[in-house]
C-alpha positions, 0 to 999 in steps of 0.5 A: 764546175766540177767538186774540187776532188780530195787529192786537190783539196789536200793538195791545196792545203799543203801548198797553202800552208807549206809557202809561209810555214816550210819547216812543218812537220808532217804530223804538224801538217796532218794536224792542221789540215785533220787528215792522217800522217799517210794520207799527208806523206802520199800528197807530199810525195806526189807534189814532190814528183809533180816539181810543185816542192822540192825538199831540203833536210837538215839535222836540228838540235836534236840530231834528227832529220828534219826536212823543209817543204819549199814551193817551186815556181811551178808550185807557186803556180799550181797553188794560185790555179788551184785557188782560183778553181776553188774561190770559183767553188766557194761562191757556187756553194755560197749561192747554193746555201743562199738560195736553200736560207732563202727558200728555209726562211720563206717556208717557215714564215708562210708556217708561222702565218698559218700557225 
């Protein structure tokens, strides 16, 4: 399997915490995932195109845009592919880093035996 890229890694991050928190700001959002305000406004822009959000503004209290991200079906869905690609890769390092504690531990105990 293939390393979930960058662009999929935010891309999931947006969608994950826009479904229950759609009222965030973008730098709120950059904060949470710590990426930059551009690098959050470029993803938003491209799931905004791919129809996985749509947009709604409003004006708050204090006479400023405000904007809140909403997940579409097709967001919904995308979101839940792009977990399931990622609880895959999870677990394939998770057996990876296993395998390396295990291999570590068994090393530093034949050291100790010899030492």
């Amino acid at each position: 399997m293939n390393t979930p890229k960058f662009n999929d890694t935010t891309s999931y991050g947006l969608l994950k915490i826009l479904e229950n928190n759609p009222s965030l700001s973008q730098r709120d959002l950059a904060g949470h995932l710590g990426i930059s305000l551009g690098k959050v406004n470029f993803c938003l822009k491209a799931l905004i195109e791919k129809g996985c959000l749509k947009v709604n503004n409003f004006r708050n209290s204090d006479n400023k845009l405000a904007y809140a991200y909403l997940l579409t079906p097709h967001g919904v869905e995308e979101r839940a592919r792009m977990t399931a690609i990622f609880l895959q890769y999870k677990m394939q390092e998770y057996d990876r880093l296993r395998k390396e504690i295990d291999e570590l531990r068994s090393e530093a105990e034949q050291q100790e035996g010899q030492a």
